[in-house]
PDB file of N, CA, C and O in Angstrom:
ATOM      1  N   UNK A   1    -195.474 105.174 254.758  1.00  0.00           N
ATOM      2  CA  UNK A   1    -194.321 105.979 255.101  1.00  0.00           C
ATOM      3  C   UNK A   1    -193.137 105.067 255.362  1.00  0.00           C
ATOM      4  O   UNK A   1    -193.348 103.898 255.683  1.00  0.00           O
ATOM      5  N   UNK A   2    -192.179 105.432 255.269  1.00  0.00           N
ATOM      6  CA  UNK A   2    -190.654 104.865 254.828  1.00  0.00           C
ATOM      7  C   UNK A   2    -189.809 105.348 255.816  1.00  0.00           C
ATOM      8  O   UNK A   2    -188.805 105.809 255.273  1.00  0.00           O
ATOM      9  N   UNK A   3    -189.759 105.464 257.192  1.00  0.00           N
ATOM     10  CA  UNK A   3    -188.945 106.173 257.832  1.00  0.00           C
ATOM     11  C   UNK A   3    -187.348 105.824 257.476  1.00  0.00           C
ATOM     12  O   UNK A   3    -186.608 106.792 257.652  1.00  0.00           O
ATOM     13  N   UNK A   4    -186.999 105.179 257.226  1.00  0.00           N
ATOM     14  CA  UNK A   4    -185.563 105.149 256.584  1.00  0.00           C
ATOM     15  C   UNK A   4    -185.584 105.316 254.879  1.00  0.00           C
ATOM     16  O   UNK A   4    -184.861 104.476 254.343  1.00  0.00           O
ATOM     17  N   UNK A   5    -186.147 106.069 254.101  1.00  0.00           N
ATOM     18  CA  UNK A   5    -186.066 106.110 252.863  1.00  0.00           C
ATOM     19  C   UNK A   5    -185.513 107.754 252.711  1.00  0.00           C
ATOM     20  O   UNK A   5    -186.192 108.769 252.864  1.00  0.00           O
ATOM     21  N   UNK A   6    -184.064 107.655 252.362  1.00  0.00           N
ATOM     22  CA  UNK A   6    -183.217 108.931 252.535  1.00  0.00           C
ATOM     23  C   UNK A   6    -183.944 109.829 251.688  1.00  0.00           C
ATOM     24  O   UNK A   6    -184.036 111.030 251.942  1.00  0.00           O
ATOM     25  N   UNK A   7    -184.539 109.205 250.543  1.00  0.00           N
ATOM     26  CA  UNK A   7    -185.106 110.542 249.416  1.00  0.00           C
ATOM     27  C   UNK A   7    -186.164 111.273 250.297  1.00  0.00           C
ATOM     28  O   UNK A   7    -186.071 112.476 250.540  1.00  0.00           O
ATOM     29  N   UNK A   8    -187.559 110.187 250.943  1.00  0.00           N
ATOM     30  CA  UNK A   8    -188.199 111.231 251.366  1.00  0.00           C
ATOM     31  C   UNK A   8    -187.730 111.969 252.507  1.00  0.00           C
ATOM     32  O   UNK A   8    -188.422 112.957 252.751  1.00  0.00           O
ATOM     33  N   UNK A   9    -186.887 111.803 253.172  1.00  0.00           N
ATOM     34  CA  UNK A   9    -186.293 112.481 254.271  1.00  0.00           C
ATOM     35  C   UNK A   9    -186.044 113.596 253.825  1.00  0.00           C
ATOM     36  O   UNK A   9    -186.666 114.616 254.123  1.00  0.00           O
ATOM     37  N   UNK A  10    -184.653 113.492 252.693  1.00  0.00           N
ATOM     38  CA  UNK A  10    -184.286 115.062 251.786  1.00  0.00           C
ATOM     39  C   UNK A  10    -185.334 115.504 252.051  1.00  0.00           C
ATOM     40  O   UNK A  10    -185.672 116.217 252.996  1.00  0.00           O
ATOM     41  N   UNK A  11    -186.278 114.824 250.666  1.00  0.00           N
ATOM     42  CA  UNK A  11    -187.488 115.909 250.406  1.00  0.00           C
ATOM     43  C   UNK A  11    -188.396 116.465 251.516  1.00  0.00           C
ATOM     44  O   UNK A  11    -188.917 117.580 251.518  1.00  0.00           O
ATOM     45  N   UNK A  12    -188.504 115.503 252.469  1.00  0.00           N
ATOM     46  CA  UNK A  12    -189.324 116.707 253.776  1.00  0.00           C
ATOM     47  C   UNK A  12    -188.175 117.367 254.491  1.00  0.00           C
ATOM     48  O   UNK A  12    -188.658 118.306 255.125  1.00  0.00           O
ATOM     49  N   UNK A  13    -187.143 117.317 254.639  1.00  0.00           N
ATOM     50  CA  UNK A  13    -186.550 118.400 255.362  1.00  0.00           C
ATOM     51  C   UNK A  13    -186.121 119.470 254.242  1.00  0.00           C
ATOM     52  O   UNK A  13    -185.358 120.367 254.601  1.00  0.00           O
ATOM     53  N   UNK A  14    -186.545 119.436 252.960  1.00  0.00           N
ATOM     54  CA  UNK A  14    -186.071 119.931 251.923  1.00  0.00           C
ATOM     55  C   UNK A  14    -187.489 121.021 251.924  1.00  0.00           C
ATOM     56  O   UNK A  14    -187.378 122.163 251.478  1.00  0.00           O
ATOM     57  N   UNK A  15    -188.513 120.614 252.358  1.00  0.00           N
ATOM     58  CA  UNK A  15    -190.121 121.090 252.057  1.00  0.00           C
ATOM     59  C   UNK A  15    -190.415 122.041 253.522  1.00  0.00           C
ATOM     60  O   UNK A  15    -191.151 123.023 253.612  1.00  0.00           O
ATOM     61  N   UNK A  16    -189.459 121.301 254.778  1.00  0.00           N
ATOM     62  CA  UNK A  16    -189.504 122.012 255.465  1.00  0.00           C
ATOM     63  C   UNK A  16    -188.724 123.556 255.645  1.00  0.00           C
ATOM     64  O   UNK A  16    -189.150 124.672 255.943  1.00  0.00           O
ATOM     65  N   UNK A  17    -187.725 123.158 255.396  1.00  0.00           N
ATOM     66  CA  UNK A  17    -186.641 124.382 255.048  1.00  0.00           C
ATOM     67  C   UNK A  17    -187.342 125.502 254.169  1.00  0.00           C
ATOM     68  O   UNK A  17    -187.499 126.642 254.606  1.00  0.00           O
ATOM     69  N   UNK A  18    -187.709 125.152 253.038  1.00  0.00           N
ATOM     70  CA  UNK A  18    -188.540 126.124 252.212  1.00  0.00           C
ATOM     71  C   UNK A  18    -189.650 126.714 252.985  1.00  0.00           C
ATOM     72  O   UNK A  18    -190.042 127.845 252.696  1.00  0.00           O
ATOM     73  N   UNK A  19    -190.265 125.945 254.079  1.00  0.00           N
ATOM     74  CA  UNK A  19    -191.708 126.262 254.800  1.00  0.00           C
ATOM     75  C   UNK A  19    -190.997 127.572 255.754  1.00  0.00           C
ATOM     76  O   UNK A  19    -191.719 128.510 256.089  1.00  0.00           O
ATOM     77  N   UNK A  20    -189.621 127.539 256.125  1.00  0.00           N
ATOM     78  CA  UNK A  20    -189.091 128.208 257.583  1.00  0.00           C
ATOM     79  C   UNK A  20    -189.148 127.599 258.423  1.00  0.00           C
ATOM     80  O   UNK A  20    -189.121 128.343 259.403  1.00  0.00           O
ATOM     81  N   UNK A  21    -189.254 126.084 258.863  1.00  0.00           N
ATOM     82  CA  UNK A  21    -189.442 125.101 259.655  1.00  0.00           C
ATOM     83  C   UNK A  21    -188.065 124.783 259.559  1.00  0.00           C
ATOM     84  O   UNK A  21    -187.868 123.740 258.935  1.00  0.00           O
ATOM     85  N   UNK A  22    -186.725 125.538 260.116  1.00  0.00           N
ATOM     86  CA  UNK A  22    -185.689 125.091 259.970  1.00  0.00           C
ATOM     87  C   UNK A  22    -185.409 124.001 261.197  1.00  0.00           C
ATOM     88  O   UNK A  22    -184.848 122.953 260.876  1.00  0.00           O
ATOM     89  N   UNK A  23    -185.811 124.224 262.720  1.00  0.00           N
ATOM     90  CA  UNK A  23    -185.652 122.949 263.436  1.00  0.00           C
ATOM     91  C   UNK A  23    -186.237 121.792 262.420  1.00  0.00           C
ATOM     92  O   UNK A  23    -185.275 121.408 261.755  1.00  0.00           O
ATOM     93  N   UNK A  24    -187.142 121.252 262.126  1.00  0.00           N
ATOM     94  CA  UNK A  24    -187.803 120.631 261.234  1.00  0.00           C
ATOM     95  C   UNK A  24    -186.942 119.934 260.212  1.00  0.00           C
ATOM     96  O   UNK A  24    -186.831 118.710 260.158  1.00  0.00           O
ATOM     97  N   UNK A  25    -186.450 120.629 259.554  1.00  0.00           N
ATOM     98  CA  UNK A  25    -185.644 120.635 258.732  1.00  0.00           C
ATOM     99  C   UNK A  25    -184.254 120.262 258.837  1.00  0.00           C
ATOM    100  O   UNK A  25    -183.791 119.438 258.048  1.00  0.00           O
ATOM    101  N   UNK A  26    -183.361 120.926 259.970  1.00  0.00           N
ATOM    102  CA  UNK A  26    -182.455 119.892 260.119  1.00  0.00           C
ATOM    103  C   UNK A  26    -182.686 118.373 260.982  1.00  0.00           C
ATOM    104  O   UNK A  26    -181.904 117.422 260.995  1.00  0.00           O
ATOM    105  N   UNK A  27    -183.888 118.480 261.615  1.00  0.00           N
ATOM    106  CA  UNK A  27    -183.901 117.249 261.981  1.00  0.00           C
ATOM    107  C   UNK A  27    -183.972 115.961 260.788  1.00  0.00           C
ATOM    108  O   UNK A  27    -183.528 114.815 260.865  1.00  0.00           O
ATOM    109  N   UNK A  28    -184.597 116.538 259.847  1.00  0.00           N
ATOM    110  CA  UNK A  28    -184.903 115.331 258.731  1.00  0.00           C
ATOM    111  C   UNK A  28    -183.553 115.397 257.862  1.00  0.00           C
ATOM    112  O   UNK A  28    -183.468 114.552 256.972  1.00  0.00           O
ATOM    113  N   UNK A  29    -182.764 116.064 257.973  1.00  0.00           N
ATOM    114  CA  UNK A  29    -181.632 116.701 257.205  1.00  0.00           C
ATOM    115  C   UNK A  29    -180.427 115.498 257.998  1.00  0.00           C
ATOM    116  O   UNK A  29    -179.738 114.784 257.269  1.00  0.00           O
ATOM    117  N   UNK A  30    -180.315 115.421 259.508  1.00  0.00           N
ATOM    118  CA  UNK A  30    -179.798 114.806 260.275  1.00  0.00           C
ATOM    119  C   UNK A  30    -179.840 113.633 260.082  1.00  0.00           C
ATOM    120  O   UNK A  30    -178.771 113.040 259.940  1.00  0.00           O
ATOM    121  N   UNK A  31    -181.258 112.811 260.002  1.00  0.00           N
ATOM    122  CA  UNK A  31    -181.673 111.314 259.715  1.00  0.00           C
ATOM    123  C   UNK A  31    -180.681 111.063 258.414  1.00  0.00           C
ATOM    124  O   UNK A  31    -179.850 110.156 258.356  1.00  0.00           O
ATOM    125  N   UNK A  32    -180.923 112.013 257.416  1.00  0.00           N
ATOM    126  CA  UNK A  32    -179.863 111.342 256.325  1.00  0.00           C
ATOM    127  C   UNK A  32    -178.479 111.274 256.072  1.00  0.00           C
ATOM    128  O   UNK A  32    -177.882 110.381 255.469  1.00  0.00           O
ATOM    129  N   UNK A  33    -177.706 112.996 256.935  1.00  0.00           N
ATOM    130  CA  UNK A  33    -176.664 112.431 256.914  1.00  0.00           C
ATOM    131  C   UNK A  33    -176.157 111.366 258.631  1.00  0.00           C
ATOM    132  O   UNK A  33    -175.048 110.840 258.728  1.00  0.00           O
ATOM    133  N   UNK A  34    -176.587 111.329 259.083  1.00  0.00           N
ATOM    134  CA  UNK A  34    -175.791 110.217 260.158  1.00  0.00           C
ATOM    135  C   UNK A  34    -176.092 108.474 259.340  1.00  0.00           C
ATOM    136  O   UNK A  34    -175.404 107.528 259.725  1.00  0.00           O
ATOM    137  N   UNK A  35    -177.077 108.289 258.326  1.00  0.00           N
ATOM    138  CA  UNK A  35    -177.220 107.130 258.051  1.00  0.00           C
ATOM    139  C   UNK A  35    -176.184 106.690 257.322  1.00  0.00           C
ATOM    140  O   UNK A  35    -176.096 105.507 256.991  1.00  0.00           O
ATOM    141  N   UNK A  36    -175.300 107.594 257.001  1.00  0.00           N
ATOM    142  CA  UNK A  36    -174.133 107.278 256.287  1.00  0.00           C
ATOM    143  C   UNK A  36    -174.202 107.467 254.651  1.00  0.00           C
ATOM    144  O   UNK A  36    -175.351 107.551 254.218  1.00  0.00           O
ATOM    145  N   UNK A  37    -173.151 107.547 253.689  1.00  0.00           N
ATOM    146  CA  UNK A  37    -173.355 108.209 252.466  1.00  0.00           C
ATOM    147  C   UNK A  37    -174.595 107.718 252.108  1.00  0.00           C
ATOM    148  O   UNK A  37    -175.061 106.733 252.681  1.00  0.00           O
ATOM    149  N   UNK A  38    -175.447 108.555 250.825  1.00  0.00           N
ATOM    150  CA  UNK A  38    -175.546 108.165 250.385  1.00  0.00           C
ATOM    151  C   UNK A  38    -176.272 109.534 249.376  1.00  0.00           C
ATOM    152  O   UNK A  38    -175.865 110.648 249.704  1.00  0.00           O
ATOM    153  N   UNK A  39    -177.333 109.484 248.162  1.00  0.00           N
ATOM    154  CA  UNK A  39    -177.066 110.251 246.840  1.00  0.00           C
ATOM    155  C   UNK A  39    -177.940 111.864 247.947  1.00  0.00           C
ATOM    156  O   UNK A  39    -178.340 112.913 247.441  1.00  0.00           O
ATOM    157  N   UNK A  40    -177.972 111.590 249.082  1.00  0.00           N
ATOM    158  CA  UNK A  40    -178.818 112.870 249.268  1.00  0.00           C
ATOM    159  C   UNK A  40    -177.886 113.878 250.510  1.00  0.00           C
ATOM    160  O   UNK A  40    -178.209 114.997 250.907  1.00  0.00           O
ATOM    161  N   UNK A  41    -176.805 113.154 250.883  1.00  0.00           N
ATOM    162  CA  UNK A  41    -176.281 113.226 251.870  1.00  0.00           C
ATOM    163  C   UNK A  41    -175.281 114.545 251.622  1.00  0.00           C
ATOM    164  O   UNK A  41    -175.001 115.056 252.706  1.00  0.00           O
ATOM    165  N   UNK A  42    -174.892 114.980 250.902  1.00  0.00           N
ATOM    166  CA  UNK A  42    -174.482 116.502 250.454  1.00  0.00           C
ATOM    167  C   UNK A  42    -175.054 117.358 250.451  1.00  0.00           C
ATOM    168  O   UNK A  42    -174.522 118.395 250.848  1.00  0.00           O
ATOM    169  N   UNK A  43    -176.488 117.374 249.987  1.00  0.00           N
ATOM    170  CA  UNK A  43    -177.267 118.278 249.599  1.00  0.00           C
ATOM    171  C   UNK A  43    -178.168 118.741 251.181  1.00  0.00           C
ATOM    172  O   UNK A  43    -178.534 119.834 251.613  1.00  0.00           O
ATOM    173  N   UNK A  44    -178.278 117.378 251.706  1.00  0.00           N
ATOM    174  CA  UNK A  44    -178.793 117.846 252.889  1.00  0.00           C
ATOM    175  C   UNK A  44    -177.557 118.314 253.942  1.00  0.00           C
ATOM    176  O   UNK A  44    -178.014 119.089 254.783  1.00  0.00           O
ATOM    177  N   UNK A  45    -176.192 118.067 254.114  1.00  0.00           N
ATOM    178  CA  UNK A  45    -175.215 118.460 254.914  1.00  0.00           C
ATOM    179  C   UNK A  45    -175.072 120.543 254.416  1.00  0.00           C
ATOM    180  O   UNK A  45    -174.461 121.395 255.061  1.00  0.00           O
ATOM    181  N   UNK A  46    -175.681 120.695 253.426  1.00  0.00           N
ATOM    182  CA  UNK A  46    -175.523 122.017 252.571  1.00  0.00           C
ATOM    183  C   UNK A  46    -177.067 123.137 253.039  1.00  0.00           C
ATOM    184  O   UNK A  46    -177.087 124.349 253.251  1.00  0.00           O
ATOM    185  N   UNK A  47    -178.020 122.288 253.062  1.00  0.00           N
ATOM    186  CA  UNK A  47    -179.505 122.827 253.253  1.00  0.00           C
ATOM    187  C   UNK A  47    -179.444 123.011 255.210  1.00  0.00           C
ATOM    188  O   UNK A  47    -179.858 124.032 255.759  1.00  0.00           O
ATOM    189  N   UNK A  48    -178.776 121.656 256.093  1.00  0.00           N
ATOM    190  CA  UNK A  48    -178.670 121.721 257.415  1.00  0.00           C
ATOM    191  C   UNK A  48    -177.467 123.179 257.745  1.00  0.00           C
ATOM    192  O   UNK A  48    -177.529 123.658 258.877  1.00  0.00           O
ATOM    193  N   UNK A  49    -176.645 123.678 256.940  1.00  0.00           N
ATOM    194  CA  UNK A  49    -176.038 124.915 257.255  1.00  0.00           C
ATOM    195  C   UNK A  49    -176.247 126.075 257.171  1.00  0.00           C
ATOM    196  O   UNK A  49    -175.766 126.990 257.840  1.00  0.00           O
ATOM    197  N   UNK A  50    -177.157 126.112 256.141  1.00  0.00           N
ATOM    198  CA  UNK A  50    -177.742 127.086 255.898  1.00  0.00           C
ATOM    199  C   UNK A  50    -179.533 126.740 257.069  1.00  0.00           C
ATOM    200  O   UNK A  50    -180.483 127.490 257.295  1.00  0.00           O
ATOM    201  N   UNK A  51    -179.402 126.077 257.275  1.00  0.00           N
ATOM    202  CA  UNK A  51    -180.575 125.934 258.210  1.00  0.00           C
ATOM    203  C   UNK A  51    -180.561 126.604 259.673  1.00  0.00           C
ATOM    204  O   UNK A  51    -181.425 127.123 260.379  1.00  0.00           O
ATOM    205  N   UNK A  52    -178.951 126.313 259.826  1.00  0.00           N
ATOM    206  CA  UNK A  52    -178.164 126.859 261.397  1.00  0.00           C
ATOM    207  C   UNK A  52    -178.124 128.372 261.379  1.00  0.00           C
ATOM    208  O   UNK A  52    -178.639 129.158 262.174  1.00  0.00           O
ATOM    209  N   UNK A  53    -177.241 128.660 260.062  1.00  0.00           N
ATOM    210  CA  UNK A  53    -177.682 130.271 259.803  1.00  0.00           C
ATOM    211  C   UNK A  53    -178.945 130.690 260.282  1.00  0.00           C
ATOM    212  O   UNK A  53    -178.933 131.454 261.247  1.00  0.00           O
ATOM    213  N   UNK A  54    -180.195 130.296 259.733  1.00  0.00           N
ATOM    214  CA  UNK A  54    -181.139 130.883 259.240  1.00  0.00           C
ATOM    215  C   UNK A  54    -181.917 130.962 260.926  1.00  0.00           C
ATOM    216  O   UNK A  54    -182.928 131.646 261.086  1.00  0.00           O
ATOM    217  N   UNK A  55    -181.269 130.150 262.119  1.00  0.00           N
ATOM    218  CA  UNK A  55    -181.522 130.511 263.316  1.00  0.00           C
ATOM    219  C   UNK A  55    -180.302 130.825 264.356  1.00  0.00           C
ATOM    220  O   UNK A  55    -180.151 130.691 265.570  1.00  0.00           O
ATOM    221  N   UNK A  56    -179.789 131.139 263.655  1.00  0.00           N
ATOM    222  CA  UNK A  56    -178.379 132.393 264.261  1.00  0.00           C
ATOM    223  C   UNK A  56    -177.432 131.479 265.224  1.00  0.00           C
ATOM    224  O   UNK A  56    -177.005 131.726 266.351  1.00  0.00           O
ATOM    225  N   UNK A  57    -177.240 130.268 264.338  1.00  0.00           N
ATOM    226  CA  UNK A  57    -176.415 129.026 264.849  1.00  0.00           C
ATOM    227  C   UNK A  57    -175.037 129.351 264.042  1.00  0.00           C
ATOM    228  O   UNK A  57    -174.611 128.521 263.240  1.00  0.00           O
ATOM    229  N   UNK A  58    -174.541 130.236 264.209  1.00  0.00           N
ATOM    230  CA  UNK A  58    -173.254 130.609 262.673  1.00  0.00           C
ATOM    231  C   UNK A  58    -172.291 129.643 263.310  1.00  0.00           C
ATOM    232  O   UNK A  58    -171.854 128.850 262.477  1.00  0.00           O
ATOM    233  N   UNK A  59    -171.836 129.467 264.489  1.00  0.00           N
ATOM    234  CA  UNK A  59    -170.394 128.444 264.658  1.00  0.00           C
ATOM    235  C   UNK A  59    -170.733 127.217 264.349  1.00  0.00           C
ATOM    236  O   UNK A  59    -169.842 126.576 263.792  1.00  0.00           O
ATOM    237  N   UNK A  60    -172.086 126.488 264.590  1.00  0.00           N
ATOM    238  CA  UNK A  60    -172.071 125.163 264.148  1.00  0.00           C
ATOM    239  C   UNK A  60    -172.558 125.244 262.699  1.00  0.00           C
ATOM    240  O   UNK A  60    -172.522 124.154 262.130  1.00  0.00           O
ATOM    241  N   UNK A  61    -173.032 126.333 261.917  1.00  0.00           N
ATOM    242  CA  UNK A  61    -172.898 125.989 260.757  1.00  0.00           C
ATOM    243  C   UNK A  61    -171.566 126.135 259.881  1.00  0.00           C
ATOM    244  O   UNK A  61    -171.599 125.651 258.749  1.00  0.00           O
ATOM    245  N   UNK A  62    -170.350 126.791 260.336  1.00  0.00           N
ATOM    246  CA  UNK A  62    -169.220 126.864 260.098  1.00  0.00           C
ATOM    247  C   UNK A  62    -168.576 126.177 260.074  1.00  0.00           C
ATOM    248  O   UNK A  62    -167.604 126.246 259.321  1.00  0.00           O
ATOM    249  N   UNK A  63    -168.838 124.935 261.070  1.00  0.00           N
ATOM    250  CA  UNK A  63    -167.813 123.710 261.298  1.00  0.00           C
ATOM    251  C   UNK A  63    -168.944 122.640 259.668  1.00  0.00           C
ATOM    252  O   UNK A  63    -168.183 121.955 258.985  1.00  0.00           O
ATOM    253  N   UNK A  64    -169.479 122.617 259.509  1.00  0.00           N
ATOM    254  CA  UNK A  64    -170.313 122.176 258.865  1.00  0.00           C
ATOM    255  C   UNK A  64    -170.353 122.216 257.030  1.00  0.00           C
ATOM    256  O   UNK A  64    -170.497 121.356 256.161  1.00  0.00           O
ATOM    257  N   UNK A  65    -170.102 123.987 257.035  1.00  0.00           N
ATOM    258  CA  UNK A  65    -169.429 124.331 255.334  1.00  0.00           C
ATOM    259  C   UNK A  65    -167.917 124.501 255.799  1.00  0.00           C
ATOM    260  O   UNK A  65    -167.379 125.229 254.965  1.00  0.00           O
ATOM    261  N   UNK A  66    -167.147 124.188 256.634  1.00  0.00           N
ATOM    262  CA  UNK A  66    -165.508 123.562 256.308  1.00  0.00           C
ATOM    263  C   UNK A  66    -165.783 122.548 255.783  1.00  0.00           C
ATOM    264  O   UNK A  66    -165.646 122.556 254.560  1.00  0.00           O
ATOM    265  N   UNK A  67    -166.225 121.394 256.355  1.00  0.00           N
ATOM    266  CA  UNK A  67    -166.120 120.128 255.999  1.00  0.00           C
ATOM    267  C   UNK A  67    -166.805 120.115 254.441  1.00  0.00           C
ATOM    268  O   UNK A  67    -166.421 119.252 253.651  1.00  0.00           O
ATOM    269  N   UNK A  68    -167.587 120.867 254.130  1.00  0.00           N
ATOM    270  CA  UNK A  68    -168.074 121.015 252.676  1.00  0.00           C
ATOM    271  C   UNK A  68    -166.625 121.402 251.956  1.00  0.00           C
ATOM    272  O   UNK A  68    -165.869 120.701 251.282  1.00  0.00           O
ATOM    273  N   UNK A  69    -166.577 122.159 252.177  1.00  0.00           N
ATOM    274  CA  UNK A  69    -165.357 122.705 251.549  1.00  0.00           C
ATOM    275  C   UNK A  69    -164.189 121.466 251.719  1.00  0.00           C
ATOM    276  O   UNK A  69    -164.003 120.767 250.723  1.00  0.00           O
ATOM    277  N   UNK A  70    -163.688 121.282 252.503  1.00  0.00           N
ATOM    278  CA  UNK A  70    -162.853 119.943 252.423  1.00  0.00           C
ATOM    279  C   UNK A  70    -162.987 118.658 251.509  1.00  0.00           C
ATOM    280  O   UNK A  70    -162.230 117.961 250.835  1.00  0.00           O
ATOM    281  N   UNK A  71    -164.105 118.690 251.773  1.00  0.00           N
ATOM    282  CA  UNK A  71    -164.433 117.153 250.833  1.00  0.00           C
ATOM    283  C   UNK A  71    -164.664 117.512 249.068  1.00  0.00           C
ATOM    284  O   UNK A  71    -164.694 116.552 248.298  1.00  0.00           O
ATOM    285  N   UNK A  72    -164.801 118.759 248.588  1.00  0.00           N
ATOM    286  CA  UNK A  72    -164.377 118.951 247.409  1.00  0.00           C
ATOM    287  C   UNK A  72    -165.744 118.716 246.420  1.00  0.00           C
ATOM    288  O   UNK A  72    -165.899 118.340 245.258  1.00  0.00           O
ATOM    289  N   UNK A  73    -166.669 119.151 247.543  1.00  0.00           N
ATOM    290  CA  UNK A  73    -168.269 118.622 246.448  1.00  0.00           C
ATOM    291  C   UNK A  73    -168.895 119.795 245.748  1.00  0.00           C
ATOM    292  O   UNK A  73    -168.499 120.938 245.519  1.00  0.00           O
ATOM    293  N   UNK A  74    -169.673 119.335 245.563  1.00  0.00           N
ATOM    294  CA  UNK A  74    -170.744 120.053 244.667  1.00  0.00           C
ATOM    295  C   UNK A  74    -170.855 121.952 244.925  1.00  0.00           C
ATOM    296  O   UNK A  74    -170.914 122.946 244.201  1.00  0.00           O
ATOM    297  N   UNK A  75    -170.836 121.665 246.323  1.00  0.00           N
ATOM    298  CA  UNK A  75    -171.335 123.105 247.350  1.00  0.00           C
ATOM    299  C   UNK A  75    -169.977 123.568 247.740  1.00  0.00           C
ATOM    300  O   UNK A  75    -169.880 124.492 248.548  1.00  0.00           O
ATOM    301  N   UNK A  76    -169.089 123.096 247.316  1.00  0.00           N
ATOM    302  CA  UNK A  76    -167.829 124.070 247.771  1.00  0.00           C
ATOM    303  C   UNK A  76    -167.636 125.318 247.418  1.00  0.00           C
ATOM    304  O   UNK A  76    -167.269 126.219 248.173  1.00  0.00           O
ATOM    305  N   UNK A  77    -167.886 125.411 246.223  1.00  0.00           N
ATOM    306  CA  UNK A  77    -167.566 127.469 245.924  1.00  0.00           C
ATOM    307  C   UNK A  77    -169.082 128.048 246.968  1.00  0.00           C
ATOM    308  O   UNK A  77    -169.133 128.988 247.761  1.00  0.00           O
ATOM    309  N   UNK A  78    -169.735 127.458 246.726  1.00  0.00           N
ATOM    310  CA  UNK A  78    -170.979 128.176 247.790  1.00  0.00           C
ATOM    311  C   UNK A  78    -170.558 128.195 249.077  1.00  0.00           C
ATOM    312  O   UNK A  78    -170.662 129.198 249.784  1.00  0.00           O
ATOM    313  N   UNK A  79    -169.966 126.897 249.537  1.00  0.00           N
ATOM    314  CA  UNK A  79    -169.326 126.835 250.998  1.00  0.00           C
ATOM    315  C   UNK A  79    -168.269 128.211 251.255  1.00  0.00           C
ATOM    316  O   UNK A  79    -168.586 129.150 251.986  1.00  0.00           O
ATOM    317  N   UNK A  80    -167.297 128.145 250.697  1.00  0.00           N
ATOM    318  CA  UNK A  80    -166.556 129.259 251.006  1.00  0.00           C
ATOM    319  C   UNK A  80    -167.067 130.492 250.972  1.00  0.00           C
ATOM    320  O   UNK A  80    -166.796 131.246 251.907  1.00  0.00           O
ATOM    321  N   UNK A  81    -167.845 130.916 249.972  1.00  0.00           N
ATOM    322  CA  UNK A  81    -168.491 132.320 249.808  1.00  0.00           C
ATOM    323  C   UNK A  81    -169.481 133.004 251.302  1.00  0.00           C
ATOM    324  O   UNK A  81    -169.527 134.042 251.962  1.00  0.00           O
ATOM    325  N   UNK A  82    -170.180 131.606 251.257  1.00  0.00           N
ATOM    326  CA  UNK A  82    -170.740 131.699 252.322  1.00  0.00           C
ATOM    327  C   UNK A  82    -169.957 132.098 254.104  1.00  0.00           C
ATOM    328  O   UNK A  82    -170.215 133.032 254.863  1.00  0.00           O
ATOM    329  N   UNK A  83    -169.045 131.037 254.246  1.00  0.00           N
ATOM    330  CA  UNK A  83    -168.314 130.555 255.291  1.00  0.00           C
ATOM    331  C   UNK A  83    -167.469 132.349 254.976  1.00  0.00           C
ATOM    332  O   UNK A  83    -167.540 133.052 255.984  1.00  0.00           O
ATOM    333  N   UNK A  84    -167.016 132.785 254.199  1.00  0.00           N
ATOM    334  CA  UNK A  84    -166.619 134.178 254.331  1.00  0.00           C
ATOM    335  C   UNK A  84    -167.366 135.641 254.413  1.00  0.00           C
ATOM    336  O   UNK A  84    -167.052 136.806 254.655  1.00  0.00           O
ATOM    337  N   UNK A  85    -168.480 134.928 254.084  1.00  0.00           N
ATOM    338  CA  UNK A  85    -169.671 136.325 254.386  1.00  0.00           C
ATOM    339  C   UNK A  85    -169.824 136.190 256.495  1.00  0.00           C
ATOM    340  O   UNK A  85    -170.044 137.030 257.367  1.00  0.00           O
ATOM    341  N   UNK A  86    -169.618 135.007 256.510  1.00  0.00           N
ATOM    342  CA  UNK A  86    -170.406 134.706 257.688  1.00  0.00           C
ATOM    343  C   UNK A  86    -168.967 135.326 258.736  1.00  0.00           C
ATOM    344  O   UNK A  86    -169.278 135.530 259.910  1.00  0.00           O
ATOM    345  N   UNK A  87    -167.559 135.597 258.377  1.00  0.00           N
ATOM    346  CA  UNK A  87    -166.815 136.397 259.414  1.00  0.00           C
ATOM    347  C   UNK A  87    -166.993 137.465 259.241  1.00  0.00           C
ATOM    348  O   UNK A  87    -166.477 138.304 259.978  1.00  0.00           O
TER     349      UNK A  87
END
């Protein structure tokens, strides 16, 4: 095991999320983005908001798809759609 290896991190907070293990899930989601960029660090900042949702965390997942939306990635049209269902 690799505790700093960002892929398997994604992928278990990625395996957890799918399980409903959303604490779980953003915790491993967390390890990758605070380590600073890198190729998984969107996808998990995108899976950790929808993770907050999915346990009725809507303001901190809001502050969370702004900043998606700001930075102009991948998950931005999802960010907004979302971030406007959620008022």
């Amino acid at each position: 095991y690799k505790p700093n290896d960002y892929e398997i991190l994604y992928k278990t907070g990625f395996s957890n999320y799918k399980l409903k293990y959303y604490n779980k899930a953003i915790s491993n989601f967390n390890k990758v983005i605070f380590e600073g960029i890198n190729r998984y660090t969107e996808d998990a900042r995108w899976y950790k908001a929808n993770s907050l949702i999915k346990l009725g965390k809507k303001e901190d997942a809001k502050t969370i798809l702004n900043s998606i939306i700001v930075k102009n990635g991948k998950y931005q049209n999802q960010a907004l759609d979302l971030l406007n269902n959620l008022n």
